[in-house]
mmCIF file as Biopython writes it, N, C-alpha, C and O atoms, coordinates in Angstrom:
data_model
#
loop_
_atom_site.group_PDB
_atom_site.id
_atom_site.type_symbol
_atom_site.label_atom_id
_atom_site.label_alt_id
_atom_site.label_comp_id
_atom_site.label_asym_id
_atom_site.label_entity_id
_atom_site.label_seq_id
_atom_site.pdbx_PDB_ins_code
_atom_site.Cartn_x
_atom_site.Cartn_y
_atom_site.Cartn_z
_atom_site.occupancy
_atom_site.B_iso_or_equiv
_atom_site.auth_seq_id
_atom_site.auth_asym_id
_atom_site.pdbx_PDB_model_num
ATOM 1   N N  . UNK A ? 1  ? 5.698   8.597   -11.675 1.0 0.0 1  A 1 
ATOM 2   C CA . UNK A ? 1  ? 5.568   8.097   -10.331 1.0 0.0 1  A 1 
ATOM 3   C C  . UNK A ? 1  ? 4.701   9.033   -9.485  1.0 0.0 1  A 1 
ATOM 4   O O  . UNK A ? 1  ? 3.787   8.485   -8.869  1.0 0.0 1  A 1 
ATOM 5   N N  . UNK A ? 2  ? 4.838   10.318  -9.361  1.0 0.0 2  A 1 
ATOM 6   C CA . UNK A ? 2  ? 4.113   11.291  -9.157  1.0 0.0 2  A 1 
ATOM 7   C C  . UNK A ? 2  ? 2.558   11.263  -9.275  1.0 0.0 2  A 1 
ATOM 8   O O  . UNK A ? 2  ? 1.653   11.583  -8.504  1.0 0.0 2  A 1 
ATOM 9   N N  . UNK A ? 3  ? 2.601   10.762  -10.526 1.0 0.0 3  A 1 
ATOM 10  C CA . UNK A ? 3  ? 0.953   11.121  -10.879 1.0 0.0 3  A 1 
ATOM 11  C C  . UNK A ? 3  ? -0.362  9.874   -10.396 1.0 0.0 3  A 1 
ATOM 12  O O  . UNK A ? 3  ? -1.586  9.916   -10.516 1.0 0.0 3  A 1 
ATOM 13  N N  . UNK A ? 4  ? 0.652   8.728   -9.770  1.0 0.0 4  A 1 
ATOM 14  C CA . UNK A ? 4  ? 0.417   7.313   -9.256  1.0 0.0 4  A 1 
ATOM 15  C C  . UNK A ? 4  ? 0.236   7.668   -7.632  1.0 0.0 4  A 1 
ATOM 16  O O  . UNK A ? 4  ? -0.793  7.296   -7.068  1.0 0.0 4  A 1 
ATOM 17  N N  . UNK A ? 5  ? 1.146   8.311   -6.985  1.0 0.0 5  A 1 
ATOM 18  C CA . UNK A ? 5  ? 1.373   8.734   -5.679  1.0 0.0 5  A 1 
ATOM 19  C C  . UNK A ? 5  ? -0.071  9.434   -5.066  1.0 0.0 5  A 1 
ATOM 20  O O  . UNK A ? 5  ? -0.680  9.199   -4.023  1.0 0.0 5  A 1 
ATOM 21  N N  . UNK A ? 6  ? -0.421  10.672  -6.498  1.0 0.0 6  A 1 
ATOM 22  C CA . UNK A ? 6  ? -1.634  11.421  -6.304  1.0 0.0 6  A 1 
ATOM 23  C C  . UNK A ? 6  ? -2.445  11.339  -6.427  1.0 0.0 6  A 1 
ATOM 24  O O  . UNK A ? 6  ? -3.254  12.142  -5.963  1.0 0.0 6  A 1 
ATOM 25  N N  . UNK A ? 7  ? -2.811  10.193  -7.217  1.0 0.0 7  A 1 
ATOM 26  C CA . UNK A ? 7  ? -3.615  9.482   -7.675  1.0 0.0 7  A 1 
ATOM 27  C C  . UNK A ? 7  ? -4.462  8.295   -6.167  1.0 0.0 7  A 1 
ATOM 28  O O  . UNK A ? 7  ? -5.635  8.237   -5.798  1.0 0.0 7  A 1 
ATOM 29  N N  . UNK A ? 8  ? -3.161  7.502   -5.650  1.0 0.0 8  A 1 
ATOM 30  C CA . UNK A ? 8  ? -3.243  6.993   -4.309  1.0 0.0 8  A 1 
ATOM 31  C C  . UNK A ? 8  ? -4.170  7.606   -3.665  1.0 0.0 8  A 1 
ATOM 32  O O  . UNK A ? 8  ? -5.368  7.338   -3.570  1.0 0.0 8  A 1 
ATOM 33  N N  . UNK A ? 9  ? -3.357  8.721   -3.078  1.0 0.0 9  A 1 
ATOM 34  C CA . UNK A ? 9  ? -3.107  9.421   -2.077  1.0 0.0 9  A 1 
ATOM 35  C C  . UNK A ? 9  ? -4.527  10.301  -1.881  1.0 0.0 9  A 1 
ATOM 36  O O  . UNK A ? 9  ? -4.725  10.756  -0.754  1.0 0.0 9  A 1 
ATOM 37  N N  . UNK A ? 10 ? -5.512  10.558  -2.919  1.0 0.0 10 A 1 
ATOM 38  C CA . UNK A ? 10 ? -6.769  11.237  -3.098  1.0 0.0 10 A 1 
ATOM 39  C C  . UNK A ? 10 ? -8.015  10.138  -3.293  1.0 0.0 10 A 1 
ATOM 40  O O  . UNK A ? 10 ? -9.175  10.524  -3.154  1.0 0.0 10 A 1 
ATOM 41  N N  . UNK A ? 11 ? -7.682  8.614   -3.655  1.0 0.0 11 A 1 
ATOM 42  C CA . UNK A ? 11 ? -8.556  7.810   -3.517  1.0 0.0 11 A 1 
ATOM 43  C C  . UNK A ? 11 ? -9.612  7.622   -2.487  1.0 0.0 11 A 1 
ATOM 44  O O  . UNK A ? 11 ? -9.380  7.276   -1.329  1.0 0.0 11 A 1 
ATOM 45  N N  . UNK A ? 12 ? -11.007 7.917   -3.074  1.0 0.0 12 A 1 
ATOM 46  C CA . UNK A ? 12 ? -12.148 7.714   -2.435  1.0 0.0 12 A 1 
ATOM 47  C C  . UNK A ? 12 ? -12.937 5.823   -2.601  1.0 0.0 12 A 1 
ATOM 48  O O  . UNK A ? 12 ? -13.889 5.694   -3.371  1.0 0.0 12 A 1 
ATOM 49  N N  . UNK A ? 13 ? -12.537 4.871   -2.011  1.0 0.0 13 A 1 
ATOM 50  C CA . UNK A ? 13 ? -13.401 3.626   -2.086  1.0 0.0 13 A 1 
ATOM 51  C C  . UNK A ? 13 ? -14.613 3.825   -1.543  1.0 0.0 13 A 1 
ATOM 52  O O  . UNK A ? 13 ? -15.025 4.407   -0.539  1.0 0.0 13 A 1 
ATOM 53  N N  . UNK A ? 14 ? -15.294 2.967   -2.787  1.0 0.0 14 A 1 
ATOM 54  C CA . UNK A ? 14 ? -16.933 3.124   -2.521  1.0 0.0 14 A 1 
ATOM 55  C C  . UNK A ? 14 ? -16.490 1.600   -1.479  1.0 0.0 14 A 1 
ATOM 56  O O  . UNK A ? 14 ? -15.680 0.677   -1.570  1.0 0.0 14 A 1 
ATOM 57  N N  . UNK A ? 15 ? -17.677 2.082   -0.412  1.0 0.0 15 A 1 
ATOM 58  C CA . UNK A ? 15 ? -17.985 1.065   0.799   1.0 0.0 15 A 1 
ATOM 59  C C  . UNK A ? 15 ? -18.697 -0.380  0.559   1.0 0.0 15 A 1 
ATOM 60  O O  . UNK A ? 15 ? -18.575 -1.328  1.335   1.0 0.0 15 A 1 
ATOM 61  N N  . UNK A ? 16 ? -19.573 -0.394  -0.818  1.0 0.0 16 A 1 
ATOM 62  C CA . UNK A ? 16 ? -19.736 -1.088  -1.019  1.0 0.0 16 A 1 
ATOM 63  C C  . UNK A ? 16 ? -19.471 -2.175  -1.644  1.0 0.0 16 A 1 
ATOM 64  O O  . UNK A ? 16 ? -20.359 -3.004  -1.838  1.0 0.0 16 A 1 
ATOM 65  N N  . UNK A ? 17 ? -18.051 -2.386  -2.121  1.0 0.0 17 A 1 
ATOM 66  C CA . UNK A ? 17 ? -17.365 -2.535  -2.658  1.0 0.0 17 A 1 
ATOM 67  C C  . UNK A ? 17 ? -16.249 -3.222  -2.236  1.0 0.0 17 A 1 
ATOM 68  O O  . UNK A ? 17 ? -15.776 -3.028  -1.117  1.0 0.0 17 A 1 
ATOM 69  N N  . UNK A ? 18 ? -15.569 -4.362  -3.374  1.0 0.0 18 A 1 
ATOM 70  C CA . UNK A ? 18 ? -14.501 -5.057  -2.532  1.0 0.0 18 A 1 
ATOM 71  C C  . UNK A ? 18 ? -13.695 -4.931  -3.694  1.0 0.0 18 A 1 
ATOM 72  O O  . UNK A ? 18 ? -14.277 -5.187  -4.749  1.0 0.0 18 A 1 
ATOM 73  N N  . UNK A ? 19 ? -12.144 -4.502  -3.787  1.0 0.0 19 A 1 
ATOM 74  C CA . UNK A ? 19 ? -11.393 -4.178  -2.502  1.0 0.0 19 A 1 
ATOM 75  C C  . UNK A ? 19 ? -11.376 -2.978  -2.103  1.0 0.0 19 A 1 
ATOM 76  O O  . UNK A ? 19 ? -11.607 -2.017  -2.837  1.0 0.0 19 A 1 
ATOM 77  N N  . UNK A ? 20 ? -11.045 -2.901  -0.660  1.0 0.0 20 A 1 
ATOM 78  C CA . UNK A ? 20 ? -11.146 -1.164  -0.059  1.0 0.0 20 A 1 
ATOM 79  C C  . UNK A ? 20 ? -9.846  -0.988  -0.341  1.0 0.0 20 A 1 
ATOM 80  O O  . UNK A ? 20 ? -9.830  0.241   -0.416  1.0 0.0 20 A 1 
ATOM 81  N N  . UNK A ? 21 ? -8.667  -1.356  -0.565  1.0 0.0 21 A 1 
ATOM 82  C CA . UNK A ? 21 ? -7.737  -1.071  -1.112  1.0 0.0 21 A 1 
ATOM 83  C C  . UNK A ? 21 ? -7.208  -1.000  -2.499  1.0 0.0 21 A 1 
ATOM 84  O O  . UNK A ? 21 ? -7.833  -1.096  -3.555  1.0 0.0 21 A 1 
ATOM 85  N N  . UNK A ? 22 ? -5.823  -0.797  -2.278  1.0 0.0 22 A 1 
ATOM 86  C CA . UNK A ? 22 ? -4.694  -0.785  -3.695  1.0 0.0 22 A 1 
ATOM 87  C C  . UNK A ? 22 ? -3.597  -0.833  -3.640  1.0 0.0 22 A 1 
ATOM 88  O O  . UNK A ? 22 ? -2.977  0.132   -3.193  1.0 0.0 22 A 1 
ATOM 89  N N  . UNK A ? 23 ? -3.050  -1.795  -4.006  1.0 0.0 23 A 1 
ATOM 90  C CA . UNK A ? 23 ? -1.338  -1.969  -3.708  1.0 0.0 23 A 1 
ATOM 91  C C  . UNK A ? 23 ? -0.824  -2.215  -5.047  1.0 0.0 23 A 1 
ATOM 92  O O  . UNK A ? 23 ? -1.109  -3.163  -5.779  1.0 0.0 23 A 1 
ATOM 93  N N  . UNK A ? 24 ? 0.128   -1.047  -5.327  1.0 0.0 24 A 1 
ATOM 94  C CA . UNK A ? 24 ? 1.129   -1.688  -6.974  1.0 0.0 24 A 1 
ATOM 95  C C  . UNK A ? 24 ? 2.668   -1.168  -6.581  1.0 0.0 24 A 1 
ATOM 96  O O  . UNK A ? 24 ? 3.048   -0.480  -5.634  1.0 0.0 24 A 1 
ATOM 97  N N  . UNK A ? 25 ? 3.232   -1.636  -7.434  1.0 0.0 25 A 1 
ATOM 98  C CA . UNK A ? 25 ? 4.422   -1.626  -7.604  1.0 0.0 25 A 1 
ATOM 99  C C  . UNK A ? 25 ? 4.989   -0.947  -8.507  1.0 0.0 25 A 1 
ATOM 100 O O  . UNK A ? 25 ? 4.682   -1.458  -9.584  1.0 0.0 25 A 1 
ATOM 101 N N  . UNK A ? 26 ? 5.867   0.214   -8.702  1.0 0.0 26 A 1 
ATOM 102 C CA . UNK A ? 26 ? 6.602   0.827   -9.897  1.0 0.0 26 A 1 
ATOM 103 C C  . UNK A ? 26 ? 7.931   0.524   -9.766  1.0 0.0 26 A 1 
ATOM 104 O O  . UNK A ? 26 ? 8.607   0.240   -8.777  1.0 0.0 26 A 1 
ATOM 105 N N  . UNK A ? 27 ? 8.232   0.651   -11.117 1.0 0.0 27 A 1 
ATOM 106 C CA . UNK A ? 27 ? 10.029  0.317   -11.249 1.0 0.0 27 A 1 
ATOM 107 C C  . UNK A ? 27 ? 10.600  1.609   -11.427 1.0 0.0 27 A 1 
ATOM 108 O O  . UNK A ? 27 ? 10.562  2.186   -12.513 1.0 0.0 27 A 1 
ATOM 109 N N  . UNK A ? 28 ? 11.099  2.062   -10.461 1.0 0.0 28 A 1 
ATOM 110 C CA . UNK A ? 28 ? 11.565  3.507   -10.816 1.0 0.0 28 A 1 
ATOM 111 C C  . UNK A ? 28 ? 13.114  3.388   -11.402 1.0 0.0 28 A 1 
ATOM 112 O O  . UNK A ? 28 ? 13.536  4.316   -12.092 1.0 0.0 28 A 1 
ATOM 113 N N  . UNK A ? 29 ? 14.125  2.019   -11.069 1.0 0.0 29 A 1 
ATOM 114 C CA . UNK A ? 29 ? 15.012  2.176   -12.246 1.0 0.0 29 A 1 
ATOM 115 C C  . UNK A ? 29 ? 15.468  0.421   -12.189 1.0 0.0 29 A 1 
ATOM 116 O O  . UNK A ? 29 ? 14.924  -0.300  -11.353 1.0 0.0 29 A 1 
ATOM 117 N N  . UNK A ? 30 ? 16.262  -0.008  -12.931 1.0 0.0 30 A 1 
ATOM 118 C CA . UNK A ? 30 ? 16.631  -1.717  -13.307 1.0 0.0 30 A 1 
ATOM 119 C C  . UNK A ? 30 ? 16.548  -2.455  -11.910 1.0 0.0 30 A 1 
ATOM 120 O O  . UNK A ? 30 ? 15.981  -3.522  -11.677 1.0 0.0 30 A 1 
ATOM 121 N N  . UNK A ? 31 ? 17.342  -1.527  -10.909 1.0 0.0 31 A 1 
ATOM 122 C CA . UNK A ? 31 ? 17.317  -1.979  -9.439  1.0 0.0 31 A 1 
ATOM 123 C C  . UNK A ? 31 ? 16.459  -1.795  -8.169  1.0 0.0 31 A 1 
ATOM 124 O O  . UNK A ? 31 ? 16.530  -2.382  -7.090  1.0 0.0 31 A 1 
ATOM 125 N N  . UNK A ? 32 ? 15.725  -0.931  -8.544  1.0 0.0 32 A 1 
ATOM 126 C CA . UNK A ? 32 ? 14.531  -0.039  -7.609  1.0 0.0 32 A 1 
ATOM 127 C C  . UNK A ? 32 ? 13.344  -0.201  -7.744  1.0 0.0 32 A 1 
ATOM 128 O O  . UNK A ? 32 ? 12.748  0.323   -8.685  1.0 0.0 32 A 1 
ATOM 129 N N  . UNK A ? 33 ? 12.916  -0.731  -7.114  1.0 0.0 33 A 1 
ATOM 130 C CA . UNK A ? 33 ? 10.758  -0.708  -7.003  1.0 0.0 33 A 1 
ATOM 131 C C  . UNK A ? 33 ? 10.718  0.141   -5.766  1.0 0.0 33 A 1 
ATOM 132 O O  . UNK A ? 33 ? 11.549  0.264   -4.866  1.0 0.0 33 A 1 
ATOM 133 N N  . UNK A ? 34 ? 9.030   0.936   -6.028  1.0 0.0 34 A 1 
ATOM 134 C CA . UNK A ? 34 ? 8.389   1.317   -5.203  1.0 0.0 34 A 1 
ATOM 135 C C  . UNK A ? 34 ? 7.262   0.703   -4.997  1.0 0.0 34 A 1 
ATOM 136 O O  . UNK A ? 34 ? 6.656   0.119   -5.895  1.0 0.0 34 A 1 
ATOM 137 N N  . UNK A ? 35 ? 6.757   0.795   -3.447  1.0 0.0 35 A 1 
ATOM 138 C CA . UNK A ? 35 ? 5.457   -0.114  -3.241  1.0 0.0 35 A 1 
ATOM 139 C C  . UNK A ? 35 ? 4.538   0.996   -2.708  1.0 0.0 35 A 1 
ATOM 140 O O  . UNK A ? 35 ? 4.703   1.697   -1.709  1.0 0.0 35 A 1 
ATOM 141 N N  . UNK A ? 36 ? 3.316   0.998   -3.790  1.0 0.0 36 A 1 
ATOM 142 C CA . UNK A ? 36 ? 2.531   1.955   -3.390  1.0 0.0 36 A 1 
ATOM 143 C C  . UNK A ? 36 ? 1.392   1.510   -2.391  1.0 0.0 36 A 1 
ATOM 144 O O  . UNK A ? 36 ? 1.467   0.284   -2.310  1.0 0.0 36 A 1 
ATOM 145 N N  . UNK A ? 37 ? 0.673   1.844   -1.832  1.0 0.0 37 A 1 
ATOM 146 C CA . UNK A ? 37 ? -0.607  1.117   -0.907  1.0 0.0 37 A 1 
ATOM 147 C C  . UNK A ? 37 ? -1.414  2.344   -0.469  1.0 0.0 37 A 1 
ATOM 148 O O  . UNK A ? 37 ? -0.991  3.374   0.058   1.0 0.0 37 A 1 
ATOM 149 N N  . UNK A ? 38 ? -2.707  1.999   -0.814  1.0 0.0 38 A 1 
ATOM 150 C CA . UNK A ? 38 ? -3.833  2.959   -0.618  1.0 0.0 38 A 1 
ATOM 151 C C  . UNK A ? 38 ? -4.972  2.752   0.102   1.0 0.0 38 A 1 
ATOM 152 O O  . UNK A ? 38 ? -5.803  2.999   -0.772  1.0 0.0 38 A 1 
ATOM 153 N N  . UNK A ? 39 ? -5.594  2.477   1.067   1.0 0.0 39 A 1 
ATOM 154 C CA . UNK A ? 39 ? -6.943  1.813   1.566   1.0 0.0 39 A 1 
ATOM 155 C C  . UNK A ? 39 ? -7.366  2.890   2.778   1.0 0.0 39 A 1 
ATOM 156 O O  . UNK A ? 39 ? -6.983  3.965   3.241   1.0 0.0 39 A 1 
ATOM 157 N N  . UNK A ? 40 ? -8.513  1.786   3.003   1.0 0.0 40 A 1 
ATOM 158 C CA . UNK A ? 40 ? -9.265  3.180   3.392   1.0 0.0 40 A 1 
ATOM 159 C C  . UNK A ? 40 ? -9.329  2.136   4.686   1.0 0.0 40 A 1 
ATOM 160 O O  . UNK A ? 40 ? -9.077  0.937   4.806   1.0 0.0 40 A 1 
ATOM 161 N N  . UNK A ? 41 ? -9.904  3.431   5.821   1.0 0.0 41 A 1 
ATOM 162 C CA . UNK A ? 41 ? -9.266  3.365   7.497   1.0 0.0 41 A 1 
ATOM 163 C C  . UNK A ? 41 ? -10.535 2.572   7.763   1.0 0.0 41 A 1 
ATOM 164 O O  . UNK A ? 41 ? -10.538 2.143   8.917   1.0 0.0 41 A 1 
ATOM 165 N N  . UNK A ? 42 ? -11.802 2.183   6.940   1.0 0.0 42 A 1 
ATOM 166 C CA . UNK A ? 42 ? -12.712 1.467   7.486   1.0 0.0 42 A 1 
ATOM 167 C C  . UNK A ? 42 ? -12.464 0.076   7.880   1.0 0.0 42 A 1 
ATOM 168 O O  . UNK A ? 42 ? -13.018 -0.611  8.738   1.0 0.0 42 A 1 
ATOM 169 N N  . UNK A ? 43 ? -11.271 -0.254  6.864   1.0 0.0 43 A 1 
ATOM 170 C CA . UNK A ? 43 ? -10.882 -1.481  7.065   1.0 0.0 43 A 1 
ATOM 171 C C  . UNK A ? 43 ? -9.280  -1.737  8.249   1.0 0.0 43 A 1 
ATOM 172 O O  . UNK A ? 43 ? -8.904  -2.830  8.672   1.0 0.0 43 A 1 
ATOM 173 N N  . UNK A ? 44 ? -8.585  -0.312  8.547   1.0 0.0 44 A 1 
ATOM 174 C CA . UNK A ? 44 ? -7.872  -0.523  9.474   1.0 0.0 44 A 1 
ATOM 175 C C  . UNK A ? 44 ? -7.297  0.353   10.053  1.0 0.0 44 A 1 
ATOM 176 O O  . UNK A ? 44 ? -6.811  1.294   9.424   1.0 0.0 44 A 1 
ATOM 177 N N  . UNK A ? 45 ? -7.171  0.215   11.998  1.0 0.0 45 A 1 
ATOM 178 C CA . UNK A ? 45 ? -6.920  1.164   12.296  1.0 0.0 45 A 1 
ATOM 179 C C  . UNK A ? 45 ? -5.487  1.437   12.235  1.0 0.0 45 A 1 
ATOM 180 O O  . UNK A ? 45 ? -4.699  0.794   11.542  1.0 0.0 45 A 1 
ATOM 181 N N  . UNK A ? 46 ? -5.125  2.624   13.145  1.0 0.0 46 A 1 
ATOM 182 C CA . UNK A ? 46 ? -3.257  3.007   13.311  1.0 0.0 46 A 1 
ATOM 183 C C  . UNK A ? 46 ? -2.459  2.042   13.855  1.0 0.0 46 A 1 
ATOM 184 O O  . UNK A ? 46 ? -1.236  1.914   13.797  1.0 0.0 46 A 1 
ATOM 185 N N  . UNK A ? 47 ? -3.507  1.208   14.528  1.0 0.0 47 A 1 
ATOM 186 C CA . UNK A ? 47 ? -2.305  0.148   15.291  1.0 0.0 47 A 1 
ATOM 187 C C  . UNK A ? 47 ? -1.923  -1.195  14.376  1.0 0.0 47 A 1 
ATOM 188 O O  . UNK A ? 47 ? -0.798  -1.688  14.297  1.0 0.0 47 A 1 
ATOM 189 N N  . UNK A ? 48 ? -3.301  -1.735  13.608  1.0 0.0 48 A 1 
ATOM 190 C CA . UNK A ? 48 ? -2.908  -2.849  12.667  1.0 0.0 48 A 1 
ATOM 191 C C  . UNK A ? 48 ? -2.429  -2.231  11.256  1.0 0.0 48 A 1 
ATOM 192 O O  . UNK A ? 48 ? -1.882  -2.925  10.399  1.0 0.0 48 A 1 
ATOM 193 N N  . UNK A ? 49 ? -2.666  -0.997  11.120  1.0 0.0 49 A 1 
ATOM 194 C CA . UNK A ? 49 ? -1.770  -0.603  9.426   1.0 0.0 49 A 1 
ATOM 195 C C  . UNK A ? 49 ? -0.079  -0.828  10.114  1.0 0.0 49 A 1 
ATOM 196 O O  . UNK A ? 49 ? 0.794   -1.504  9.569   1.0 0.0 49 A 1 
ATOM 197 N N  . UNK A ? 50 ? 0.078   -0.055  11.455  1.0 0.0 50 A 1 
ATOM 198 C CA . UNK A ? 50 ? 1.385   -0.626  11.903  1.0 0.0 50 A 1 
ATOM 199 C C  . UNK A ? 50 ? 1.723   -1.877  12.154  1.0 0.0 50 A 1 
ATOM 200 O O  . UNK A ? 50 ? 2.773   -2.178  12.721  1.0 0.0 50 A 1 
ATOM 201 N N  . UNK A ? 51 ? 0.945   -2.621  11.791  1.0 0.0 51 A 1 
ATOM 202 C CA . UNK A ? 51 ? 1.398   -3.979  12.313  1.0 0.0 51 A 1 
ATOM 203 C C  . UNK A ? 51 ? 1.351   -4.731  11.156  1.0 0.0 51 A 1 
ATOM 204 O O  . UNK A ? 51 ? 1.842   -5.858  11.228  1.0 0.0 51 A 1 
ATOM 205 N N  . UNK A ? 52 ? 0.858   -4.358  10.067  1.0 0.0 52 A 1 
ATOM 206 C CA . UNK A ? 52 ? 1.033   -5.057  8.818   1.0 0.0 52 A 1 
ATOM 207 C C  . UNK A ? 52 ? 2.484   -4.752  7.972   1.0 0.0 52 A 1 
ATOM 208 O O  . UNK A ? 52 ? 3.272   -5.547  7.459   1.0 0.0 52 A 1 
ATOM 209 N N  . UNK A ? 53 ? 2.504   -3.001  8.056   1.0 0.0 53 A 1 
ATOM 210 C CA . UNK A ? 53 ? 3.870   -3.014  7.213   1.0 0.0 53 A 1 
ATOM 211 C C  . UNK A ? 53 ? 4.800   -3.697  8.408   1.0 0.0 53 A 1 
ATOM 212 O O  . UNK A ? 53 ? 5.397   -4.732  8.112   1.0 0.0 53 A 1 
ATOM 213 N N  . UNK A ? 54 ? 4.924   -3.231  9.562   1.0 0.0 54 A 1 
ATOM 214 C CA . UNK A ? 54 ? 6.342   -3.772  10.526  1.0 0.0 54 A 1 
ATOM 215 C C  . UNK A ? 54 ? 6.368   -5.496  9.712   1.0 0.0 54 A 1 
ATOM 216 O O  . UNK A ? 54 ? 7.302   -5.933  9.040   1.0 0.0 54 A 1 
ATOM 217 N N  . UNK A ? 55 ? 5.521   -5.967  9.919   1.0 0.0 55 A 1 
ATOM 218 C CA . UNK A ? 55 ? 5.339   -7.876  9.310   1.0 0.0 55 A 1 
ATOM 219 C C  . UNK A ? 55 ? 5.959   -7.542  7.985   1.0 0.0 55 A 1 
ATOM 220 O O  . UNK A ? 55 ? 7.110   -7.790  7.625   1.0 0.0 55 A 1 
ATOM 221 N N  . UNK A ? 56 ? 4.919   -6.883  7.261   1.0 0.0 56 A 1 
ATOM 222 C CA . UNK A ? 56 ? 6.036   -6.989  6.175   1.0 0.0 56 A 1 
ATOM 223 C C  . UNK A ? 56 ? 7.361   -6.746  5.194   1.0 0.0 56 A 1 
ATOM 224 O O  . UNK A ? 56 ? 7.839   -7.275  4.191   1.0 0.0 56 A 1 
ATOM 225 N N  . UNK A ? 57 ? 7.707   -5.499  6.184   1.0 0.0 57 A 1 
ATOM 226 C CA . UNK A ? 57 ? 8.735   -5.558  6.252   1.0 0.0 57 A 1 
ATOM 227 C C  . UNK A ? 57 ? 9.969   -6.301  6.607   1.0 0.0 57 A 1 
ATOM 228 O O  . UNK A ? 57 ? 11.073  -6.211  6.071   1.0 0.0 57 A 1 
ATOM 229 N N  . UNK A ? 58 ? 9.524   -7.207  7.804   1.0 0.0 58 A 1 
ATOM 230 C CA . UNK A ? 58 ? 9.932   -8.126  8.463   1.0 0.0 58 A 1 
ATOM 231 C C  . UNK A ? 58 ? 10.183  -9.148  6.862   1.0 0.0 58 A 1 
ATOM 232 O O  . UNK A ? 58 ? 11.324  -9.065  6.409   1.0 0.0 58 A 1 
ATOM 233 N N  . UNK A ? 59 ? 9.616   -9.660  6.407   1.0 0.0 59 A 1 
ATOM 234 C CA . UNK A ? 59 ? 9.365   -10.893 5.181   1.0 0.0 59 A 1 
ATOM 235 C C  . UNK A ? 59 ? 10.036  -10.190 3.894   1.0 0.0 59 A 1 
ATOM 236 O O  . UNK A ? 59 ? 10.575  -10.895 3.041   1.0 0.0 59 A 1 
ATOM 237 N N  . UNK A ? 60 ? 9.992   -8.796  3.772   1.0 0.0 60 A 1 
ATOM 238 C CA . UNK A ? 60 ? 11.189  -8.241  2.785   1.0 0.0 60 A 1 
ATOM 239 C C  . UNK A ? 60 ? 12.421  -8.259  3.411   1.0 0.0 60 A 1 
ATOM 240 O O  . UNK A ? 60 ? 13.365  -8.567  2.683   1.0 0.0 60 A 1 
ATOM 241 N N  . UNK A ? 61 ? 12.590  -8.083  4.225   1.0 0.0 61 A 1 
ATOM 242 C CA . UNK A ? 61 ? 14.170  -8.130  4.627   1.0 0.0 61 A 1 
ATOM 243 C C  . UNK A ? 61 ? 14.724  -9.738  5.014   1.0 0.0 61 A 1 
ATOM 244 O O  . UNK A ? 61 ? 15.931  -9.921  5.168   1.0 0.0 61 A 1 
ATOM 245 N N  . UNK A ? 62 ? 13.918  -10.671 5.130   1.0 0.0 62 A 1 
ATOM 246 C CA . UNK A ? 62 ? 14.031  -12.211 5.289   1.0 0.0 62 A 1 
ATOM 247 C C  . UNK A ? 62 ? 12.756  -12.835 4.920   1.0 0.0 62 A 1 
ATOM 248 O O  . UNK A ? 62 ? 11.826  -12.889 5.724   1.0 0.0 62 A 1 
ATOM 249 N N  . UNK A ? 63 ? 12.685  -13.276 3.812   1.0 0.0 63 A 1 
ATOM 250 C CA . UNK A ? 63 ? 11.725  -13.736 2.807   1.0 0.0 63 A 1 
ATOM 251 C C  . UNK A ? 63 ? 11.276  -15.491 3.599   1.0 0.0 63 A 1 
ATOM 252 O O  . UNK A ? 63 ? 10.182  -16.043 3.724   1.0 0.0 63 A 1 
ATOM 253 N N  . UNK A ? 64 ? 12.657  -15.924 3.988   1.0 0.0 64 A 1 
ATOM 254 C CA . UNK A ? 64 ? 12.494  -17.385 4.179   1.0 0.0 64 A 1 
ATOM 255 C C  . UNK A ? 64 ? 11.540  -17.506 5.865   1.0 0.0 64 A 1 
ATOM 256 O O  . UNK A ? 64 ? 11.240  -18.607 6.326   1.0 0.0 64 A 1 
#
């Protein structure tokens, strides 16, 4: 999980290029996922990266 995190977390996207992101998922045990997400700030600032997880968080905690 570690080596996925650092892996993220040091990602350079070429600009020319689609997607500026990366989103995966690990199973860290039968009951547990992690959601990883990586992108780059060209495509968003502090106020809509906050406004995407708050939403989706919103739709994980009530799907319907």
């Amino acid at each position: 999980m570690l080596k996925h995190r650092n892996r993220l977390s040091h990602q350079v996207f070429d600009t020319c290029k689609w997607p500026l992101f990366e989103a995966c998922i690990l199973r860290t045990s039968q009951t547990e996922d992690l959601m990883l997400f990586s992108y780059d700030l060209i495509i968003a600032d502090a106020s809509s990266t906050f406004v995407f997880f708050y939403e989706w968080s919103l739709l994980y905690v009530e799907p319907e």
